[in-house]
N, C-alpha and C positions, 0 to 999 in steps of 0.2 A: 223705546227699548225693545230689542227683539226677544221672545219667549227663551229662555232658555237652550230650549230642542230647536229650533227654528237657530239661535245663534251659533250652537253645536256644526248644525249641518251646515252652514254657511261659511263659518273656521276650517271645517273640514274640506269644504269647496276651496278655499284658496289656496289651502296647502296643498290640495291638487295639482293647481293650476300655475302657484311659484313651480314646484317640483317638475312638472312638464316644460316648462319656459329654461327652468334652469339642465336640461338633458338633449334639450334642442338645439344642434350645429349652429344654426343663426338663430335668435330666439325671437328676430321680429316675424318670422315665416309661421304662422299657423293654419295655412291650408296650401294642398296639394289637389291641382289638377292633372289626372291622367288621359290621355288623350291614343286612342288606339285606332290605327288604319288599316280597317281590313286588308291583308295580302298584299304590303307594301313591301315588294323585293327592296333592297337599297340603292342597286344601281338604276331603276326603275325611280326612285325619289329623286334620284341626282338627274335624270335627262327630263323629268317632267316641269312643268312652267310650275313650280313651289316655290315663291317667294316668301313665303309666310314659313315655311319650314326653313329654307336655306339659313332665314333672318335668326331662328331659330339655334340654328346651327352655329351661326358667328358668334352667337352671344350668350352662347353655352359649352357644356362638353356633351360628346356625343359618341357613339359607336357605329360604324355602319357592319358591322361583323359581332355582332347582338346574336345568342342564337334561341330559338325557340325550342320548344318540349320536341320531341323525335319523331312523333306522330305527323305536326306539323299540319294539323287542321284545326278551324275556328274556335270550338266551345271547349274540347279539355285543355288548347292553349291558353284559353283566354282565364280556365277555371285556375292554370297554374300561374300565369302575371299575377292572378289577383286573393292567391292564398300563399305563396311563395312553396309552394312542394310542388311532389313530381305526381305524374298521373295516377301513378299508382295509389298514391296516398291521398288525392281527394274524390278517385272513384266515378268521375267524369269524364267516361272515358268513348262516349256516342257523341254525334254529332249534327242529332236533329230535334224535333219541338217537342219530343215525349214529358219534358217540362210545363209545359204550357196547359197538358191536361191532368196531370196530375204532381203532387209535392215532392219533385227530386231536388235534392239539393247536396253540393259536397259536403266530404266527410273530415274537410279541413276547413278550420276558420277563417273566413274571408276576412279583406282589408274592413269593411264593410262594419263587421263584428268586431275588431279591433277598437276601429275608431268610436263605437256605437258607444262599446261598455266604458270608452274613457270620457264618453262626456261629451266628442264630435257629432255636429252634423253631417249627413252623409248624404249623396244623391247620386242616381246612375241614370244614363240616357244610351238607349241600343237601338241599332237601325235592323236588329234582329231580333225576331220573339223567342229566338233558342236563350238567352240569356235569364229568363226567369229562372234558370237557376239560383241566380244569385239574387233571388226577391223572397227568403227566409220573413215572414212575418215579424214586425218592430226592431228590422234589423235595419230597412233604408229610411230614412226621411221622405223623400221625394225620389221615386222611380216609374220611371216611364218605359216600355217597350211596344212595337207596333203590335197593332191586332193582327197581321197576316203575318207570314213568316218573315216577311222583309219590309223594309221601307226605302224612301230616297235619303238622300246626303241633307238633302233641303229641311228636311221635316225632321232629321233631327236637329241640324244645326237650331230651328226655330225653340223646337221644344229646350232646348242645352240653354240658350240665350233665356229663354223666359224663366227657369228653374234658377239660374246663378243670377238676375234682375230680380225674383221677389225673397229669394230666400237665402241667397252668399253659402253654399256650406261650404265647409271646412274640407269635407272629403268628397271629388266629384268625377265619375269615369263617365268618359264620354264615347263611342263605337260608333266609325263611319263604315259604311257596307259596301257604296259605291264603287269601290276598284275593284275588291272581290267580284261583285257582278259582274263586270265589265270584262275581267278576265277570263272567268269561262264561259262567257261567251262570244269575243272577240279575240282572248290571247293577250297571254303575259307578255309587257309593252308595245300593246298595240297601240292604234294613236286613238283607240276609243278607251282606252285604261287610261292611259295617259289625261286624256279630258277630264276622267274620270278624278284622277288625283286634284287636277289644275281645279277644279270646284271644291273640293275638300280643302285644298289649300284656303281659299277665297274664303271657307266657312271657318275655319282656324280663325283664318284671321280675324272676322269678325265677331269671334267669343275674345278672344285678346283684348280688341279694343271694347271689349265689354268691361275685363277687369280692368284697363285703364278709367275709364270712364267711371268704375265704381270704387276708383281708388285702393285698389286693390290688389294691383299690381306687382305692392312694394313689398306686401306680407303673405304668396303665393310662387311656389316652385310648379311647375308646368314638366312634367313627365311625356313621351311622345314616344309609340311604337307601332310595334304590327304582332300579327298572330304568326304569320307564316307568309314565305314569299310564294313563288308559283312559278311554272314553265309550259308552254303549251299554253292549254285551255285546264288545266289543273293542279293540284299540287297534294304533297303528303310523303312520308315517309321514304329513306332512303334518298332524297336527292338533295345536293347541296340548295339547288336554287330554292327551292320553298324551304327551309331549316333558318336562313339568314334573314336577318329583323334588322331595321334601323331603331337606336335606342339614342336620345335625346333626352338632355335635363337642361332647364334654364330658368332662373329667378336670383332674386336676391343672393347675393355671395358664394351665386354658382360661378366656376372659372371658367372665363369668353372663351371661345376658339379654340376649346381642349380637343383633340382629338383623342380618346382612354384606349388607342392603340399603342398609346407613349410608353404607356405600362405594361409589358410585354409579356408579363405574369399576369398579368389579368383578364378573365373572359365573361364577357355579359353574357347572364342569361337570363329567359323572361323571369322564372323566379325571383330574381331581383328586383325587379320592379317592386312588389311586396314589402321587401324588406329595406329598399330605400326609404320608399313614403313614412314607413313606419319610424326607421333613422331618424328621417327629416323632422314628422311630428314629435320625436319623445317616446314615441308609442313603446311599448314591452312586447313582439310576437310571439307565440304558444310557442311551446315547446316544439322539437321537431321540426322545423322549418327549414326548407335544402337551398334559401337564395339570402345572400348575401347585402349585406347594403352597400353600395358603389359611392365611397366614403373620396374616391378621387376626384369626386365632382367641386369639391369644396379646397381652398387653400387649407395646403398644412397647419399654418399656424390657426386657422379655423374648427380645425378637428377634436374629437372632444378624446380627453384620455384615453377613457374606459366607454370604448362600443358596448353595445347589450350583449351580453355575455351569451345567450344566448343565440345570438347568431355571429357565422362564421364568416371573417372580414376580409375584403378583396387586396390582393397584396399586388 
């Protein structure tokens, strides 16, 4: 028999954990991977050899006109995907390693912290060292970032694979850097960007067939984006071509082959990401949140009444 406090806490553990199952669009889905490519314009996705994304593409819904933060470079984009506000509101607003030497961190709550205080495991893998932002102490499980400001596609994809092999979590963002490179220093859809992507794809895929293999497949939504496109050998503010994201959802009782152009009222933005994943888990977002959950991912009759009141729903 268990101690009394000991059975308290334990009662109170599963009335958690019904309560979360019972708010969740599909209730067998209890982890979300987010999968981000550096400086993936979309028409840039679509001429490149991405089999593993197109596959992606057929047997999900998707956006190729997704748009990112205004700014439209790496870390305050990447700081808005993954707190669902605008730059203004998480204060993340430089875009180099000042992170790495001393404790900056945004001033909005990440995915990260969400999922932390409900109970989830969390893990982040970055082919950039600017991303310690989001390495707030007993907020990740398992996070990895390189020691120099950058790394290869290779070396993360290794470390991504060996993190979701000994530990599965629940909540897991993954940042390939490769195209970025590639682009400024060869040019946006150059055939060395391009290459650039055709490996990232090749590495997709083989974290894919990581959750098949871990059986995991069948209770995982797969999230896929970009920070920001690029033209030339750079990108930023003011120009359509770096503003536009390819946005991709696929897993269990996502609808195949949607293109969310269908809905003509509706406009992705990274902020959304955020507020999907959160959708998708159960999760409650803090207050003040500016992205929405992309609730057209899922059939109608699959949709739950009442979205979290607190955020504002894509029509």
């Amino acid at each position: 028999m268990k101690p009394p406090r000991l059975a308290f806490v334990f009662c109170l553990f599963q009335c958690f954990a019904a309560l979360a199952q019972t708010t969740r669009p599909m209730p067998q889905v209890d982890r979300v991977l987010i999968i981000s490519i550096d400086g993936l314009r979309p028409d840039v996705l679509m001429r490149a050899n991405t089999r593993t994304l197109h596959g992606l593409i057929e047997r999900g819904s998707f956006s190729l006109w997704a748009q990112t933060v205004p700014v439209a470079i790496t870390l305050p984009s990447h700081v808005s995907m993954l707190t669902g506000v605008s730059v203004r509101k998480h204060g993340i607003d430089f875009n180099d390693e000042r992170a790495t030497t001393q404790p900056i961190y945004p001033r909005a709550t990440t995915l990260f912290e969400v999922a932390h205080q409900a109970g989830l495991t969390t893990a982040l893998v970055t082919g950039k060292s600017k991303f310690a932002v989001f390495t707030r102490p007993g907020v990740i499980d398992w996070a990895w970032t390189p020691e120099n400001s950058k790394t290869t596609d290779a070396e993360v994809a290794d470390m991504a694979g060996a993190i979701f092999r000994l530990h599965k979590p629940q909540v897991m963002f993954v940042h390939f850097p490769g195209g970025d490179t590639a682009g400024h220093a060869f040019g946006w859809d150059s055939p060395e960007q391009l290459s650039a992507y055709a490996g990232i794809d090749d590495a997709i895929g083989m974290i894919l067939r990581g959750l098949d293999n871990s059986g995991l497949s069948q209770s995982t939504i797969v999230i896929v984006s970009a920070d920001h496109g690029g033209s030339g050998r750079t990108h930023g503010a003011n120009d359509p071509r770096s503003l536009y994201i390819p946005w991709i959802a696929a897993g269990p009782g996502v609808v195949q082959g949607q293109d969310l152009t269908r809905f003509r009222e509706l406009t992705i933005h990274t902020e959304d990401t955020f507020a999907t994943a959160c959708y998708i888990l159960g999760l409650t977002p803090p207050p003040g949140v500016d992205g929405k959950p992309i609730l057209q991912i899922f059939p109608r009759k699959e949709l739950l009444q009442d979205a979290p009141t607190t955020l504002p729903v894509g029509e």
